[in-house]
C-alpha positions as CSV (number, residue, x, y, z in Angstrom):
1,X,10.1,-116.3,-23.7
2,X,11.7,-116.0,-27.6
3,X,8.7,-115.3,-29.6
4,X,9.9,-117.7,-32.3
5,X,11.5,-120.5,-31.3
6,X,13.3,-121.2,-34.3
7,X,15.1,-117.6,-33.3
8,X,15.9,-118.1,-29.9
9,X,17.8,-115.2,-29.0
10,X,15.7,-112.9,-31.3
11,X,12.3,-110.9,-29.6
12,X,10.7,-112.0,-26.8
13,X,6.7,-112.6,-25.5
14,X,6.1,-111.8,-22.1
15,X,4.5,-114.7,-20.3
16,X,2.1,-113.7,-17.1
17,X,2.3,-115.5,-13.5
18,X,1.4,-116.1,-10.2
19,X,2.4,-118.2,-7.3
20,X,0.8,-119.8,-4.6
21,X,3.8,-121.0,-2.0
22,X,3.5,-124.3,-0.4
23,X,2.2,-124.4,2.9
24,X,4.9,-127.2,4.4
25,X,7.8,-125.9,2.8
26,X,9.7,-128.8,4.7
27,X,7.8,-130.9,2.1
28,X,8.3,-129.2,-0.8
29,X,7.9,-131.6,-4.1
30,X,8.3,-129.0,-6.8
31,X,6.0,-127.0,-8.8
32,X,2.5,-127.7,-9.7
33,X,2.1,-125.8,-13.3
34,X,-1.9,-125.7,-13.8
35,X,-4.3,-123.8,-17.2
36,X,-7.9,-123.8,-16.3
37,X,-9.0,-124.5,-19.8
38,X,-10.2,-122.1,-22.8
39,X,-8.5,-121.8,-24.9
40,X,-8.1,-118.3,-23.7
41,X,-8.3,-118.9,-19.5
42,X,-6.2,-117.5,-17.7
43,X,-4.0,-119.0,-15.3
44,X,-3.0,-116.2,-13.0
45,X,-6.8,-115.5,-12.3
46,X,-7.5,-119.2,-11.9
47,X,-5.1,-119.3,-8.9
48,X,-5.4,-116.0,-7.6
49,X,-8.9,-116.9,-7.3
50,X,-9.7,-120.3,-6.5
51,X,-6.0,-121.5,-5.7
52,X,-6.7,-122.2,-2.1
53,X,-9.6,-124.0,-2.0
54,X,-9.1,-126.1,-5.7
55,X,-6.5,-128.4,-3.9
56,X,-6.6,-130.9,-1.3
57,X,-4.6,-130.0,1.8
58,X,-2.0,-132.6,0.7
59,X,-1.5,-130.5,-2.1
60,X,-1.1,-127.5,-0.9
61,X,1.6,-128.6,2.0
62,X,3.5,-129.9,-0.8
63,X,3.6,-127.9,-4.2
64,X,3.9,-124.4,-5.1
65,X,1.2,-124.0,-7.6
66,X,1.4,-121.9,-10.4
67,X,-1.0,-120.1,-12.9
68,X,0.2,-118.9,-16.0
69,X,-1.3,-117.0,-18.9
70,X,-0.6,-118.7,-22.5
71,X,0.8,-116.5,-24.8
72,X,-2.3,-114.4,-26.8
73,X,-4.3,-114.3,-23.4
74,X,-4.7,-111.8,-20.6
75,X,-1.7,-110.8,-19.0
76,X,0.4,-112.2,-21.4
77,X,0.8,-110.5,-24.7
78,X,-2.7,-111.0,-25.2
79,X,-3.9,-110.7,-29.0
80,X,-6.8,-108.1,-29.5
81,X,-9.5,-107.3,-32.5
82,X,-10.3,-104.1,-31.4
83,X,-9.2,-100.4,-30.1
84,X,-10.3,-101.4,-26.7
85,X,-12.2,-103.9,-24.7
86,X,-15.2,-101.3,-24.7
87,X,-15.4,-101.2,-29.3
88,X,-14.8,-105.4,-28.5
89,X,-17.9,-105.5,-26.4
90,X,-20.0,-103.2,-28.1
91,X,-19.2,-105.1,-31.7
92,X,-19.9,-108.4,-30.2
93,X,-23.0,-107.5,-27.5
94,X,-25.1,-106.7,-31.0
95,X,-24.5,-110.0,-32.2
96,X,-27.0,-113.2,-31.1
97,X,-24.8,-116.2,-29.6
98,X,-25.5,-117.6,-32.8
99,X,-27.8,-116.8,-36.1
100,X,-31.1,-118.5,-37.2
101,X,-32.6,-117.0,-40.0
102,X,-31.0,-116.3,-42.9
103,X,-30.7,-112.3,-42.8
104,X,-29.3,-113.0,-39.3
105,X,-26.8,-115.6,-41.0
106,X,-25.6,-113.0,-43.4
107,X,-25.1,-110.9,-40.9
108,X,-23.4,-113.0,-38.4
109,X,-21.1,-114.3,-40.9
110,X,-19.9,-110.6,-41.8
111,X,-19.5,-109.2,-38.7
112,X,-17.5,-112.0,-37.3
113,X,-15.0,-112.5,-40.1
114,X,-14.6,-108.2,-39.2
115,X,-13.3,-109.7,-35.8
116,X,-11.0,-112.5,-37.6
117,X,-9.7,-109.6,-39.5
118,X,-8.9,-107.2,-36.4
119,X,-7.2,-109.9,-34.6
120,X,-5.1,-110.5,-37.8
121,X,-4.5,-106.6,-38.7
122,X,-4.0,-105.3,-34.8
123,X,-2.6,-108.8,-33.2
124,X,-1.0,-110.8,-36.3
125,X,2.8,-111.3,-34.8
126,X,1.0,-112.7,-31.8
127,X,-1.7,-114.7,-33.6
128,X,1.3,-116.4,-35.6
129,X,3.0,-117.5,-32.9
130,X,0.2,-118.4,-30.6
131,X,-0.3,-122.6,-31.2
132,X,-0.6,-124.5,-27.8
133,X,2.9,-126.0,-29.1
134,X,4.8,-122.6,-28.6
135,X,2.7,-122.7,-24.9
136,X,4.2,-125.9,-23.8
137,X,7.7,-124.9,-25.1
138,X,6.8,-122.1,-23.0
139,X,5.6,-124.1,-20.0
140,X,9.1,-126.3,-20.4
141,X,11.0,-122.5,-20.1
142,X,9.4,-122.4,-16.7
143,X,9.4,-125.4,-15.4
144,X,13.3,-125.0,-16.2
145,X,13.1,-121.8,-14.1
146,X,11.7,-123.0,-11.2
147,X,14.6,-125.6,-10.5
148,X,12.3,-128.7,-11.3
149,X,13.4,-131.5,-12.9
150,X,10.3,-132.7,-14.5
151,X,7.0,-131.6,-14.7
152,X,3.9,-131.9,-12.7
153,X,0.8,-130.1,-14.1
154,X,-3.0,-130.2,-13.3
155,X,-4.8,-129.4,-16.6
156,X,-8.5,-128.6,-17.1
157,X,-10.7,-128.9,-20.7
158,X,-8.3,-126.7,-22.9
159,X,-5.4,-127.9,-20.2
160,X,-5.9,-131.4,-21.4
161,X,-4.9,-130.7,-25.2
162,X,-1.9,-128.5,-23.9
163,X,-0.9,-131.3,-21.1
164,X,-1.2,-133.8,-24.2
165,X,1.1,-131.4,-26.4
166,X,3.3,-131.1,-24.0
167,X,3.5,-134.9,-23.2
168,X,4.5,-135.7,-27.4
169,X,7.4,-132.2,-27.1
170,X,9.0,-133.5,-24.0
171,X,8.0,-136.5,-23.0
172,X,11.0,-137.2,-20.6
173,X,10.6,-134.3,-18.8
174,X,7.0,-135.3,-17.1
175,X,6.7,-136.3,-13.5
176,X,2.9,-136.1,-13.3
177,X,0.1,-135.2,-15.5
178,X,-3.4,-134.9,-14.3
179,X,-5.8,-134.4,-16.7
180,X,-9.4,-133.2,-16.6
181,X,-12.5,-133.3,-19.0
182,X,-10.3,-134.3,-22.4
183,X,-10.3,-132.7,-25.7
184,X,-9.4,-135.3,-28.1
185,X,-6.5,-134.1,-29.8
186,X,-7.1,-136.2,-33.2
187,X,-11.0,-134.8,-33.7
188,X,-9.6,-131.6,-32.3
189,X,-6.9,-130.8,-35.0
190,X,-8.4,-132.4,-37.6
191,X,-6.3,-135.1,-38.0
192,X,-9.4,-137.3,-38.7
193,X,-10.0,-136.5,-41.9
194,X,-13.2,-134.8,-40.6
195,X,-14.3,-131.5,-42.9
196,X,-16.3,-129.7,-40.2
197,X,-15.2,-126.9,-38.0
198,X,-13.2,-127.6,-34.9
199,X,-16.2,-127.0,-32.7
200,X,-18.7,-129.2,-34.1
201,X,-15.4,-132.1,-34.6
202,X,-15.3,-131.9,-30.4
203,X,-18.5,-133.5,-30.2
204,X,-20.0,-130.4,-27.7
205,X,-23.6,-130.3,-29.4
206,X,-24.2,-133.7,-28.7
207,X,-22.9,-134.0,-25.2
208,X,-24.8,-130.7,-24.3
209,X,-27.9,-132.6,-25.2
210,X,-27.0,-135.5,-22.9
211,X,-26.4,-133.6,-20.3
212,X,-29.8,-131.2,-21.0
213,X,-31.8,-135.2,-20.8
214,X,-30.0,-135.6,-17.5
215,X,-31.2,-131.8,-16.1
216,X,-34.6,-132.8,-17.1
217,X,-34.8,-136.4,-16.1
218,X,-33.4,-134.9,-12.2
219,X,-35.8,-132.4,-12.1
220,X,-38.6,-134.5,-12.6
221,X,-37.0,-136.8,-10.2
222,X,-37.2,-134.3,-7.9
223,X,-40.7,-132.6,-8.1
224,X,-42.2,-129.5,-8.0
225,X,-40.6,-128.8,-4.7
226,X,-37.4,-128.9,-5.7
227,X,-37.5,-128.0,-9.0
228,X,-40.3,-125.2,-10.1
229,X,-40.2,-126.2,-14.1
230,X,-41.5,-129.9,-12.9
231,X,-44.2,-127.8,-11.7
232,X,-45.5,-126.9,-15.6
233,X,-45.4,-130.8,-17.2
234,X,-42.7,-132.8,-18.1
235,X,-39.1,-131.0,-17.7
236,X,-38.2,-132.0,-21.1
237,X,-41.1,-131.4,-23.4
238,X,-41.7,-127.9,-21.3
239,X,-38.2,-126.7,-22.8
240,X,-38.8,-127.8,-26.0
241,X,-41.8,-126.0,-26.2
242,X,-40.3,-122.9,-25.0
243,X,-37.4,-122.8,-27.1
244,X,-40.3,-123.0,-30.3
245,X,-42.2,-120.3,-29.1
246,X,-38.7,-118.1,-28.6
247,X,-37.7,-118.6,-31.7
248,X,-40.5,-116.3,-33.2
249,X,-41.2,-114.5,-29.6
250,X,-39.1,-113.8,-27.7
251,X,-39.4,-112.5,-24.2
252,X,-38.3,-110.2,-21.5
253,X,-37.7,-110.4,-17.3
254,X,-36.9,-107.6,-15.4
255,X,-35.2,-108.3,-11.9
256,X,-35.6,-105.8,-9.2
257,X,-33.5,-102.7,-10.3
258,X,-34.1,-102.8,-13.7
259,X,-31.9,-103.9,-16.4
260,X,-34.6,-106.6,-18.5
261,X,-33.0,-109.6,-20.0
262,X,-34.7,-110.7,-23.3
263,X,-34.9,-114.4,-23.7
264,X,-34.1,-114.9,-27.6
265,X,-34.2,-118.1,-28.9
266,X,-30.0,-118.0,-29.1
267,X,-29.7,-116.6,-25.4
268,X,-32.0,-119.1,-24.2
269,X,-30.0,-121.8,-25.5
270,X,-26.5,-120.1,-24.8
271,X,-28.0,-120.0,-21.1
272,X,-28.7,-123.6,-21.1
273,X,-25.4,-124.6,-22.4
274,X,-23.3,-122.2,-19.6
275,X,-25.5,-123.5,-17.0
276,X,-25.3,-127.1,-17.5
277,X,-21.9,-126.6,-16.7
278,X,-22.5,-126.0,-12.9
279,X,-24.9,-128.6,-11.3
280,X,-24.9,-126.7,-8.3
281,X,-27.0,-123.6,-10.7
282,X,-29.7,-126.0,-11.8
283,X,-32.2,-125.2,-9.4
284,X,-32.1,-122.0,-10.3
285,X,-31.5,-122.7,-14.5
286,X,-34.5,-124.7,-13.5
287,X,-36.7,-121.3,-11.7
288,X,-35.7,-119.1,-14.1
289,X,-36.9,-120.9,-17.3
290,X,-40.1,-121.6,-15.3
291,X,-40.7,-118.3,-15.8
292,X,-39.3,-118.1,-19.2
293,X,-41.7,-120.8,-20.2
294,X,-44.9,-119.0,-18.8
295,X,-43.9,-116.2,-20.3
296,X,-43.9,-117.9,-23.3
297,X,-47.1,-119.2,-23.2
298,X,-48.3,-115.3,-23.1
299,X,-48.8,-114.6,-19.5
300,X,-46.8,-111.4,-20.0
301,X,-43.8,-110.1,-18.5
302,X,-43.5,-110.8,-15.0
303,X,-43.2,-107.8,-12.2
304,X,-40.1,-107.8,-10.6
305,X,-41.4,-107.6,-7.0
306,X,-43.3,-111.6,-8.0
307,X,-39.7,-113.0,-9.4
308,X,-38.3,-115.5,-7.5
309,X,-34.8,-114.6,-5.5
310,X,-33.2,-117.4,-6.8
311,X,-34.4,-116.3,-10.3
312,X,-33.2,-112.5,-9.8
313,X,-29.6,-114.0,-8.5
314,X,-29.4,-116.2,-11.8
315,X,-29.8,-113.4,-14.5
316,X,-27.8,-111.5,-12.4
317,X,-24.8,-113.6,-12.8
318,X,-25.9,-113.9,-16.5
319,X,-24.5,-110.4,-17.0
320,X,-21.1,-109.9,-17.2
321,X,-18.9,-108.4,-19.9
322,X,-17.8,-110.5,-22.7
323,X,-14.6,-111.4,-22.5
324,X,-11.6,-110.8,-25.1
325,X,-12.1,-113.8,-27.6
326,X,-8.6,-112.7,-29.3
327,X,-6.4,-115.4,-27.2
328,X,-9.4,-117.8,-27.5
329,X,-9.1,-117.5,-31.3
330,X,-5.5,-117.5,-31.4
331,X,-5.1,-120.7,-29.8
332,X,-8.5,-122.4,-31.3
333,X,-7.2,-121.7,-35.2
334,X,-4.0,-121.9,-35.1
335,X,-4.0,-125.3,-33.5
336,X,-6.7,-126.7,-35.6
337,X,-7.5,-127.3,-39.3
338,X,-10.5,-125.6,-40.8
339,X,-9.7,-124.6,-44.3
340,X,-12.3,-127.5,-45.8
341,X,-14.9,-125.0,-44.9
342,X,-15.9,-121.8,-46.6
343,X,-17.8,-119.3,-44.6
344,X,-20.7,-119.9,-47.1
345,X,-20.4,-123.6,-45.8
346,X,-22.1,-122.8,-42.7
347,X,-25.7,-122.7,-42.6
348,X,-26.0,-126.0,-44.1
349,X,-23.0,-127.3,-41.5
350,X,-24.9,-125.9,-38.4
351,X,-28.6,-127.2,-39.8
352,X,-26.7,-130.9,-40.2
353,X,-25.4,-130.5,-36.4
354,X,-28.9,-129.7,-35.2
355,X,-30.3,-132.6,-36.4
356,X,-27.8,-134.9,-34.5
357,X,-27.8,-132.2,-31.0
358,X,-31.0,-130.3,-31.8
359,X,-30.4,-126.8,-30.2
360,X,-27.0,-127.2,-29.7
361,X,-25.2,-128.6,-32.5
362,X,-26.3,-125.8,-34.9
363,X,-25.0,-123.0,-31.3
364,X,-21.2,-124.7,-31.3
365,X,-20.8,-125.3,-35.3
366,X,-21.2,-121.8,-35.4
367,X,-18.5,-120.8,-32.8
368,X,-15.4,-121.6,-35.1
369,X,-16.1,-119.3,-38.2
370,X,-13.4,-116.9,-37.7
371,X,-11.2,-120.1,-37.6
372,X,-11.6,-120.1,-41.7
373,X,-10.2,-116.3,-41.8
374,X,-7.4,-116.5,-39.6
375,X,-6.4,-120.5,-39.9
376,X,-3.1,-122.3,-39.1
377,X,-0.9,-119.3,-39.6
378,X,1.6,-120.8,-36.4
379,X,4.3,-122.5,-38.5
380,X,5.2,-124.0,-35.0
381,X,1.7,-125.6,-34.3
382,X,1.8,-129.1,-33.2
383,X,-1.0,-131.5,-34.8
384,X,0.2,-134.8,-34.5
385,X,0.9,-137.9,-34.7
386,X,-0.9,-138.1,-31.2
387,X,1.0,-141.9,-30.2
388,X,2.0,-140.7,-26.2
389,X,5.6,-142.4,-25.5
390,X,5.5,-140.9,-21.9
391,X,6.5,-143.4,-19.5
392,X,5.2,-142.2,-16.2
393,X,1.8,-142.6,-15.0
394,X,-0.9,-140.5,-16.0
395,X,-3.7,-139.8,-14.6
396,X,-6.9,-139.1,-16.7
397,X,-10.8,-137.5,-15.4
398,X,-14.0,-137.7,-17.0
399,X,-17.5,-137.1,-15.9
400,X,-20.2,-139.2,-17.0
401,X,-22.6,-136.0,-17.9
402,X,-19.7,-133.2,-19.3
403,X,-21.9,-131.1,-21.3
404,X,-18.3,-129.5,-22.9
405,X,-15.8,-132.6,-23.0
406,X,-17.6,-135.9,-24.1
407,X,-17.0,-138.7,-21.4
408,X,-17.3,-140.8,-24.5
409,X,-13.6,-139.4,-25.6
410,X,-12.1,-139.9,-21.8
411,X,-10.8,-143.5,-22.4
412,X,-9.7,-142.9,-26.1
413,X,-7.8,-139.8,-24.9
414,X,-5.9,-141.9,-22.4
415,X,-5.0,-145.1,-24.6
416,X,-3.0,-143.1,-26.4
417,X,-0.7,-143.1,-23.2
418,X,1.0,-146.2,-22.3
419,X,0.7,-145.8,-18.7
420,X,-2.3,-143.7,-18.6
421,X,-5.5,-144.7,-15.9
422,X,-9.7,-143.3,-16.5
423,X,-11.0,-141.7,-12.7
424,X,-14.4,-141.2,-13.5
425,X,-16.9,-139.0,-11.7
426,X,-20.4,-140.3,-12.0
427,X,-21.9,-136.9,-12.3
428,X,-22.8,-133.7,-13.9
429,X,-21.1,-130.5,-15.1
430,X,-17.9,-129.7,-16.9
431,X,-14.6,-131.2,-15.2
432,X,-14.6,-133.7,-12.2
433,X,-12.0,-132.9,-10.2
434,X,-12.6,-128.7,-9.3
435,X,-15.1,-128.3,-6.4
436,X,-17.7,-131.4,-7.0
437,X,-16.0,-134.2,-4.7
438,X,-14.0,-134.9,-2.3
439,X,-13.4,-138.9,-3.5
440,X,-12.0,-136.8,-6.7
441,X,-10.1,-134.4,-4.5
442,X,-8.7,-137.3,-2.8
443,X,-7.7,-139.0,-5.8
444,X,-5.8,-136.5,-7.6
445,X,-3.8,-135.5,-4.1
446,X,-2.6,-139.3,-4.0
447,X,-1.4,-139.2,-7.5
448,X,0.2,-135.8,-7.9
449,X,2.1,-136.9,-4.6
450,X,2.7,-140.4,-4.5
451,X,2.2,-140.8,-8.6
452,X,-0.5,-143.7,-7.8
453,X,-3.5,-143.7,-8.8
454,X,-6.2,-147.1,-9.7
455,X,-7.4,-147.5,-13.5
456,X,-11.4,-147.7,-13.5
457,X,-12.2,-145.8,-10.3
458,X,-15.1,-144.2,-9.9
459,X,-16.4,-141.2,-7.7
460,X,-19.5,-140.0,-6.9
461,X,-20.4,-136.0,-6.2
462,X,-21.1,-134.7,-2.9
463,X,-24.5,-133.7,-3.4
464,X,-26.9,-134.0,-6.2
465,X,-28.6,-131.6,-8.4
466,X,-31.3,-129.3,-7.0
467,X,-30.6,-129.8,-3.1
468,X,-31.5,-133.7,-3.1
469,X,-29.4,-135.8,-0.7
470,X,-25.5,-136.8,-1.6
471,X,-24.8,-139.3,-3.9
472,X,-24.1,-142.6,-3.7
473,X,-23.0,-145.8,-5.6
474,X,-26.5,-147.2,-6.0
């Protein structure tokens, strides 16, 4: 792909992919392009992984589906920060998911603008050319180069804003867009006239705290049997209390085989916010700060042999390595404006947030500072007007209780299409159409084959939160 694509035939960014054949190649439709959100997912692991078993049958016998890594991420070009990925994770495992007091804020703020500055001083020909606008100029190369005439794309979180961008570049070249859990492109640029950073514009905090009511409301629902924090109170007031008491004490599990996880105030609500993504986890999010919270209260730390399984399988899963944040960054800043606000700005931004999405606004306002150090330096970046003039249908997912893309934003997002129609799945977790339900598998299959697909239906998942029956209408 031309790096620049104002020079065409000058140097070139290597563009990562994979391809999963269709299974009825007599029934071959095209090319199903897919990005599993981010920014900074990777495409080629999404369908290397998951590939098989994302897409209905119907699917599957008729598209090749392909993952792709944006430019700036993984296997593509990928912009780092540091030497290695092991200086990356070392430099970024002493830091708390976010700051609280105000010696941690000093230092937060210092040693993450060090990161801004190694992505710009090791990765800056990359980082200036990174914008989701170069990606979908990219994504039109390849459409090109599989022989299809227009596009048909499944896009995830992230995927929505590049499906959206790639809708206002070429808007006769789409077949089929399928969009899941939308980022609003006007709050997400900046567009709006709104001064805060990009990740507190999105609206996370406050839909992480609808979906946290949810958790707790179901568990209680459920009962001790089902759900062990019901077992110390109210759900709700028994994580509030907790998260107090971590802020001044933290305190530490150790799972069978060592390796003790300390429950900070930050990592307690970093945990929360990761896990309210899955539905299918809560029983054990659930376990796990059951413990947390009797910990909490001064019982001690528990002995490994007395942890629940389901507790020991949790924190496991809790430990893996950071991943590279330089294609996240690339794409987040250079596609969105943050210049209004000064480092120094923070602290005051993130104690505002809180009180709107207490825990969580002050966690995501604090996610975009690098954003004021490396900025819009992609001359290329697309941010608007967002007015869609793409004539074929589009189809457009939102799930009531997203704690990462609002529901609130789904219909927005799609008015700005003139033939766009809302699926929603009346449900939990981030994304409705990945693994949650089969009326939502069945859905999407209709429309990226037959391009039909009803405005205002509504799914329910298969099963509930913390092993209660499936769900149904009522």
């Amino acid at each position: 792909m031309p790096t620049d694509y104002d020079e065409p035939h000058g140097a070139t960014t290597r563009v990562a992919l994979t391809k999963l054949p269709a299974t009825g190649p007599g029934e071959r439709l095209g090319s199903l392009f897919t990005n599993p959100g981010g920014p900074g997912g990777s495409g080629v692991e999404f369908v290397q992984a998951v590939g098989k078993t994302a897409f209905d049958p119907q699917v599957r016998e008729h598209f090749d589906i392909i993952g792709f890594d944006p430019r700036g991420v993984a296997g593509s070009d990928p912009v780092t920060c540091f030497r290695d990925a092991k200086e990356e994770e070392a430099h970024l495992g002493r830091l708390p998911a976010f700051p609280v007091t105000r010696a941690e804020e000093h230092r937060f703020t210092r040693e993450i603008l060090k990161v801004a500055r190694g992505c710009l001083e090791r990765s800056r020909e990359r980082v200036e050319h990174a914008s989701t606008a170069n990606v979908a100029r990219d994504l039109d190369l390849m459409r090109q180069a599989v022989g299809d005439r227009k596009l048909t794309y499944a896009g995830y979180s992230y995927g929505t804003f590049l499906g959206a961008t790639y809708a206002r570049l070429f808007p006769r070249k789409v077949r089929a867009l399928m969009l899941d859990g939308t980022v609003e492109p006007v709050n997400y640029t900046g567009l709006n006239g709104d001064r805060r950073p990009v990740t507190a514009r999105t609206g996370q905090g406050a839909a992480a705290s609808l979906a946290l009511k949810e958790f707790t409301r179901l568990c209680a629902q459920a009962g001790p049997g089902r759900c062990a924090l019901a077992g110390l109170g109210d759900p709700g007031a028994v994580i509030e209390r907790t998260l107090s008491k971590l802020v001044a004490s933290p305190v530490t599990i150790t799972p069978p085989g060592g390796g003790s996880v300390v429950f900070t105030y930050p990592f307690a609500v970093e945990t929360l916010f990761n896990a309210l993504y899955k539905p299918q986890s809560w029983a054990s999010l659930a376990a796990t700060f059951a413990v947390v919270a009797t910990l909490a209260e001064g019982s001690g730390e528990p002995r490994a042999r007395r942890l629940p399984s389901e507790v020991t399988t949790f924190l496991r899963e809790q430990r893996t390595n950071y991943p590279s944040v330089g294609g996240t960054l690339a794409n987040l800043c250079t596609d969105t404006l943050n210049h209004r606000v000064n480092p120094g700005d923070f602290p005051a931004l993130a104690e505002a947030e809180d009180a709107g999405a207490r825990h969580f606004g002050r966690y995501r306002a604090w996610q975009s500072l690098a954003c004021t150090r490396i900025g819009n330096v992609d001359r290329d970046a697309y941010l608007g007007s967002w007015l869609q003039t793409v004539t074929a249908p589009v189809m457009v997912a939102g799930t009531r209780f997203d704690p990462a893309t609002p529901y609130r934003f789904t219909r927005p997002f799609a008015d700005r299409f003139p033939n766009a129609r809302v699926v929603t799945l009346e449900g939990w977790g981030h994304g409705g159409t990945l693994f949650k339900s089969r009326c939502m598998n069945q859905l999407v299959a209709r429309y990226l084959v037959e391009l039909k697909v009803t405005d205002g239906a509504r799914c329910w998942p298969d099963a509930r939160p913390f092993g209660e029956s499936p769900a149904t209408g009522r």
